[in-house]
C-alpha positions in Angstrom: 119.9 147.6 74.8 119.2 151.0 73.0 117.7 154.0 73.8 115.0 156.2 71.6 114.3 159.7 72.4 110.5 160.3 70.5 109.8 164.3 70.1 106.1 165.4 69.2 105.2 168.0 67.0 101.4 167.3 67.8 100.8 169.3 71.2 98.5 172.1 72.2 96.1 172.8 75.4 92.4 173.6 76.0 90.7 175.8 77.5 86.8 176.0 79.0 86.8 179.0 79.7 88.1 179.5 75.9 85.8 176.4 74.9 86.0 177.3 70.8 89.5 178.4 70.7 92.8 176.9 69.7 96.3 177.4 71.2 98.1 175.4 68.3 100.8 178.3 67.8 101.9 179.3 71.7 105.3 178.2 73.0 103.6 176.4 76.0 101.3 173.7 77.8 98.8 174.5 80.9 97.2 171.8 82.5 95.1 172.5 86.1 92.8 175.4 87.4 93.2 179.1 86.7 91.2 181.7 88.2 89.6 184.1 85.6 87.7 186.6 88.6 86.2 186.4 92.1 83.9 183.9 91.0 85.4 182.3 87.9 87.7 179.7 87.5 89.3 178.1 84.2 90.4 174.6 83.4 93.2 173.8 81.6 94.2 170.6 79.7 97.4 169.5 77.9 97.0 167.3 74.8 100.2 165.5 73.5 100.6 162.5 71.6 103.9 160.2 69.8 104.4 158.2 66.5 106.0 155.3 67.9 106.3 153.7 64.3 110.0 153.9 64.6 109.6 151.4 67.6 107.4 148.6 66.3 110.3 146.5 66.1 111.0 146.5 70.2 111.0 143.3 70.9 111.0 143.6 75.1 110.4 147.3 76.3 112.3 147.7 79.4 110.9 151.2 80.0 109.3 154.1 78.9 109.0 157.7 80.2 107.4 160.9 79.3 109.4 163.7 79.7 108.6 167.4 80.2 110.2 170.7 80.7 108.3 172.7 83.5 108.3 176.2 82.6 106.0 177.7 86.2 104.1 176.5 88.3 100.7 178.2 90.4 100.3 176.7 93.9 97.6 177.3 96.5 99.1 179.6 100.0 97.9 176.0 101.1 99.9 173.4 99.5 103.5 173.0 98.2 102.7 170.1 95.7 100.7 170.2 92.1 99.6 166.8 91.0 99.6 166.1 87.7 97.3 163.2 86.4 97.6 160.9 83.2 94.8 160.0 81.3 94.8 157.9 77.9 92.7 159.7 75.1 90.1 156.8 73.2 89.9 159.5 70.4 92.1 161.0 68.0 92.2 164.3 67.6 93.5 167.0 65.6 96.1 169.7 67.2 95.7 172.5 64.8 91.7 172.7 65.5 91.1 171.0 68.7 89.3 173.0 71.5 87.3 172.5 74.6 84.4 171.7 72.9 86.2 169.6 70.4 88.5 167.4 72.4 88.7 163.6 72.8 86.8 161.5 75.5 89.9 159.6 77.8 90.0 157.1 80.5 91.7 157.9 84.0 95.5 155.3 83.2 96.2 156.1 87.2 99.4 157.1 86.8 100.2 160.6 88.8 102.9 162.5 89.3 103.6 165.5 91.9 105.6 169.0 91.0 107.2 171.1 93.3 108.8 174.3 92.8 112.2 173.4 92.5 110.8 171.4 89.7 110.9 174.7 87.9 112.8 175.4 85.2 113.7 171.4 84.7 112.6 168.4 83.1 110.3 166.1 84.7 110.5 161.8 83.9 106.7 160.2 84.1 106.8 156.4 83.9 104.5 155.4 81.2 105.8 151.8 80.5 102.8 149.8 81.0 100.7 152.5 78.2 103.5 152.7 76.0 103.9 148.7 75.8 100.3 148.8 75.0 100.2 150.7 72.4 103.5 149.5 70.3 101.8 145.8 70.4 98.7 147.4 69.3 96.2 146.0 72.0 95.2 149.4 72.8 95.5 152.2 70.3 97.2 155.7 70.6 95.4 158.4 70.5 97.9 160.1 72.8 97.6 161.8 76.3 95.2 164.3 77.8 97.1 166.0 81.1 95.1 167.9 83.4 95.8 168.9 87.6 94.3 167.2 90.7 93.6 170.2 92.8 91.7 173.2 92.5 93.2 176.6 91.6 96.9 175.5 90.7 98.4 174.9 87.4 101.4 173.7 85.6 103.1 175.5 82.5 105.3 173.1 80.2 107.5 173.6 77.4 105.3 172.9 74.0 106.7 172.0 70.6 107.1 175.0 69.6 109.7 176.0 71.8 113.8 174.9 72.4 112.8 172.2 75.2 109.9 170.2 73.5 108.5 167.4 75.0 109.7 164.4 73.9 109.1 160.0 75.4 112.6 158.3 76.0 112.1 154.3 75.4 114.6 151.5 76.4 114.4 148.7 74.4 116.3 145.1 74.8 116.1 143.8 71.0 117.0 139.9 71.9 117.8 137.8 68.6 114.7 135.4 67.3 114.7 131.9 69.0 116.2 129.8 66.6 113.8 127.5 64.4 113.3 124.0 65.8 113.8 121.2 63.6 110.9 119.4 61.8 110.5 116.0 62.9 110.3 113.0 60.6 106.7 111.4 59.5 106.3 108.0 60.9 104.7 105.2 59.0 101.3 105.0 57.5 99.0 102.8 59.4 97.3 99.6 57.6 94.3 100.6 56.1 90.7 99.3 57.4 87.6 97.1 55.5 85.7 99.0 53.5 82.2 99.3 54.9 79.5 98.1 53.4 75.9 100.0 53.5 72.5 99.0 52.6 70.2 100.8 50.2 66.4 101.2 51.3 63.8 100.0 49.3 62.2 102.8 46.5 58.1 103.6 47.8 55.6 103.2 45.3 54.3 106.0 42.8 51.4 107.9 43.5 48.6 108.1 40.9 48.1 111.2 38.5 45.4 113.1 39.3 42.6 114.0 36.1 43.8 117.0 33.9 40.9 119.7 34.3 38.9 121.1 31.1 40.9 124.1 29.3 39.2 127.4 29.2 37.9 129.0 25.7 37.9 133.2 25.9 35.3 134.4 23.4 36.6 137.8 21.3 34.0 140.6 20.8 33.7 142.3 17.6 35.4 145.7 16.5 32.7 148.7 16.5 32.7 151.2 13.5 34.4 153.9 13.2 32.7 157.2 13.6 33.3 160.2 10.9 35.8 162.9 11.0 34.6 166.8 11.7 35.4 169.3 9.3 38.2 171.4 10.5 37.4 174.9 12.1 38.5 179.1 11.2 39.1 181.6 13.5 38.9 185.0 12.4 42.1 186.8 13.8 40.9 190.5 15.2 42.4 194.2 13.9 45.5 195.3 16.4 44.2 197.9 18.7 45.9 201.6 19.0 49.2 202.5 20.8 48.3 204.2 23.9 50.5 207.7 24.3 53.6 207.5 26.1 53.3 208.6 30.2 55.4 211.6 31.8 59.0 210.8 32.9 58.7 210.5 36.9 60.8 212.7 39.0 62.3 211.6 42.2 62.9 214.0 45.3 65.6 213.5 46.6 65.8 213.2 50.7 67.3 215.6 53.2 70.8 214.2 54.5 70.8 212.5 57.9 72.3 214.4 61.1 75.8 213.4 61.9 77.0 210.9 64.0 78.2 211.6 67.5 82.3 211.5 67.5 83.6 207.6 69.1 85.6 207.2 72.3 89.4 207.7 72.4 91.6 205.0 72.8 93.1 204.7 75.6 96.6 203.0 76.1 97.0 201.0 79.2 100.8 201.4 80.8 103.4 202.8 82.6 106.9 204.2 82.9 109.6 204.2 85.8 113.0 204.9 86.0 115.8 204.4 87.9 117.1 208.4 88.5 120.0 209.8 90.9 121.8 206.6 91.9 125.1 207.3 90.4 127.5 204.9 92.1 125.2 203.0 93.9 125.8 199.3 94.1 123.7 196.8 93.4 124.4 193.1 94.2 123.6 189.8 92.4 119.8 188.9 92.5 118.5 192.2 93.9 115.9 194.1 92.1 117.1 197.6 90.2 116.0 200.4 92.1 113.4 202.4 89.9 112.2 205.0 92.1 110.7 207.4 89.7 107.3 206.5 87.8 107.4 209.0 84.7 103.7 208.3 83.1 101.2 206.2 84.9 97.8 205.1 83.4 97.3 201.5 83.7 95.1 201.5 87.1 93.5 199.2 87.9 95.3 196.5 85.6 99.0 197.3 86.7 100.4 198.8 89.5 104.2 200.0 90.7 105.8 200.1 94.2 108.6 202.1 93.7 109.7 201.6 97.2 110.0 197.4 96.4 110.5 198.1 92.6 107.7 195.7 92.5 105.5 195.3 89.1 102.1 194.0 89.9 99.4 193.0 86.7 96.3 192.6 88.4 94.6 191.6 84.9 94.8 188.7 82.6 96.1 189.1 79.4 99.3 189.9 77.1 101.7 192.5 77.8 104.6 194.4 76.1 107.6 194.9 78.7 110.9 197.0 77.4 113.9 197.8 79.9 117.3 199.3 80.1 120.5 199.4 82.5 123.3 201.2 82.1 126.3 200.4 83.8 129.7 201.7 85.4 131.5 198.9 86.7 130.9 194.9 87.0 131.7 192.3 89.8 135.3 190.6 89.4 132.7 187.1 89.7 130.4 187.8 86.9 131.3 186.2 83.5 128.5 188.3 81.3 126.1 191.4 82.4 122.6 190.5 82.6 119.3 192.0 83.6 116.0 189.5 84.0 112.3 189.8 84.0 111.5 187.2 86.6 107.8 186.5 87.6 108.1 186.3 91.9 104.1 185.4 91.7 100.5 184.3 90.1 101.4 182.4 86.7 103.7 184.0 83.7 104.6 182.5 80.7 107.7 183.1 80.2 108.3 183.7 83.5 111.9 185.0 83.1 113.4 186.8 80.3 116.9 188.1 80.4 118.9 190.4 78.2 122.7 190.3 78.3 125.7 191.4 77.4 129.9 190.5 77.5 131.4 191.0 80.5 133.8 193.2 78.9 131.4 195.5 77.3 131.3 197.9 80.6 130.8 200.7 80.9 127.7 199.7 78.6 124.1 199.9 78.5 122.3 196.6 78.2 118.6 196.6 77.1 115.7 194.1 76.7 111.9 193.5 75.4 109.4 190.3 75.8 105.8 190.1 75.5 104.9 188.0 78.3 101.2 186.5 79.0 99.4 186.6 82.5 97.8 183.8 82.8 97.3 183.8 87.0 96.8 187.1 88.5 97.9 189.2 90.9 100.8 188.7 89.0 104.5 190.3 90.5 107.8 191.2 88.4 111.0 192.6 89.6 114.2 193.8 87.0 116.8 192.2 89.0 120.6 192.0 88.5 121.6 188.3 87.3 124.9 189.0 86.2 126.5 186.5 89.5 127.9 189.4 91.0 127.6 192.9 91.5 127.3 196.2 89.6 127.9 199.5 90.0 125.9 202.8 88.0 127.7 205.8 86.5 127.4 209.5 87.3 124.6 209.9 84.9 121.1 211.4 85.3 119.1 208.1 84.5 120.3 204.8 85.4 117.9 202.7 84.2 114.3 202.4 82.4 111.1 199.8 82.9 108.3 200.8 80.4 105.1 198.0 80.3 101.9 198.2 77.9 98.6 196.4 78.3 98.9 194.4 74.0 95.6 192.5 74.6 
């Protein structure tokens, strides 16, 4: 038996809320419902499809499964599943310019799967045999996959393509030898052959007789008519060339008086804030707790981002694409941790990526470990906490500033 592991390179999502645009280039896959506002909602469907070429010659599939890397997941206070849904695409398409507007007609395959939250950050197996068998023996052809959710207001986030973790079809395959030829079987004799039948030839009817050859017609030519004399050729008398008119004045053009100025444009504004982490020298903090930032140094992103310095809670309240930057420094490190590190981690509404870490040796302390991401909200209110991921705890030094969040509102 052997195994293939098929890894696409054509993979992108759609967007009707975004109906003419293309999300060729991002590092992930959305399939399900957003909401874009009180009265809004998006939907979002993952396009993916497989050159199975290298697997014409399976001679019995065993089984087939698509296989995905869940990146975060967007559930209803409600429910505690998603439910993904397979459909099979009856049109090609192309992933470098395919949008909402653009995208291939499908037909529902009935295949489902459900995702839970401890399906995050893990790879998912879909059983697609039945498809996959279908389209290597070429009764059906393959156009690929669209992906899309079964309940309202929850999405899915995968790894894409363009990523470490792309998505990829695993196929088992038994390739049994050919059934050997049978022999070919001897020709018995030739039979005797029968009489030779005789037929009778009908009698030939008699000839009609000719009918009388009509008169032949005699056309009479009429005679040329003479021809008339030719009229002496006529003179023109050319006329004398008038006299040059004098030459007009030059114009002068006035020239107009200049327009009033402009009134001066709006200043940009940038959208952000700052906290910091200030007077906590030798304070402890423990493995998966949130650094304490209890200062906010600059603040003008209401109403798009908010800070609770109490929770050290970041909250974007606004779709779109931001630019996070952070620092720790520290004193001491927990005898349990093998490296320092410091995470972004999204604790609510949809974030893709929804951790980022920065980290450092373990031996590196006393240090100061820093990090940056642009992240994209993509399901809002959104939440974010810095929090110590180093597996144990760490201690700050006897300095002014212990630590720095800084976030800007990119797009």
């Amino acid at each position: 038996m052997s195994q293939n592991k098929i890894y696409t390179n054509n993979d992108t999502f759609v967007s009707q809320y975004l109906s003419n645009k293309n999300f060729s280039s991002l590092p992930y896959l959305l399939a399900g419902e957003t909401e874009e506002g009180k009265y809004k909602s998006d939907e979002l469907n993952t396009l993916i499809k497989f050159d199975l070429s290298k697997v014409r010659d399976c001679r019995n599939l065993l089984k087939a499964e698509l296989v995905l890397y869940v990146d975060s997941l967007l559930l209803c206070n409600c429910d505690s599943v998603f439910t993904l849904k397979l459909y099979r695409n009856i049109e090609d398409f192309n992933t470098n310019t395919v949008t909402w507007n653009t995208a291939p007609d499908n037909e529902d395959t009935g295949i489902e799967k459900d995702i839970v939250e401890g399906d995050i950050n893990k790879y998912i197996k879909i059983d697609v045999t039945n498809l996959v068998r279908a389209w290597i023996d070429g009764s059906i052809n393959n156009y690929g996959l669209t992906l899309t959710g079964k309940q309202r207001r929850e999405a899915v986030s995968f790894a894409s393509s363009r990523g470490e973790k792309k998505p990829y079809i695993i196929i088992h395959c038994e390739n049994k030898p050919p059934c050997p030829t049978c022999p070919t079987c001897p020709t018995g004799p030739t039979g005797p052959t029968g009489p030779t039948g005789i037929g009778v030839t009908g009698a030939t009817g008699p000839t009609g007789p000719t009918g009388p050859t009509g008169p032949t017609g005699i056309g009479i030519t009429g005679a040329t008519g003479v021809t008339g004399p030719t009229g002496p050729t006529g003179i023109g008398i050319t006329g004398a060339t008038g006299v040059t008119g004098p030459t007009g004045p030059t114009g002068i053009g006035v020239t107009g008086p200049t327009g009033p100025t402009g009134s001066t444009g709006a200043t940009a504004t940038l959208i952000g804030l700052q906290a910091q982490a200030i007077g906590a020298s030798g304070n402890v903090v423990n493995n998966g707790q949130p650094i304490p930032l209890n200062i906010i140094i600059s603040n003008n992103a209401a109403p798009d981002i908010s800070f609770n310095i109490v929770s050290s809670v970041l909250t974007i309240n606004t779709l779109g694409s931001y630019y996070i930057d952070w620092w720790v420094v520290i004193d001491d490190l927990g005898v349990a941790a093998t490296e320092i590190s410091f995470s972004i981690q999204a604790t609510g509404g949809l974030v893709v990526p929804s951790t980022v870490s920065s980290v450092a040796p373990a031996q590196s302390q006393p240090t100061q470990v820093s990090g940056n991401a642009i992240i994209n909200v993509i399901g809002t209110p959104a939440t974010l906490q810095l929090l110590n991921t180093s597996g144990d705890s760490i201690q700050f030094p006897n300095t002014t500033v212990q630590g720095n969040l800084s976030i800007i509102k990119v797009k």
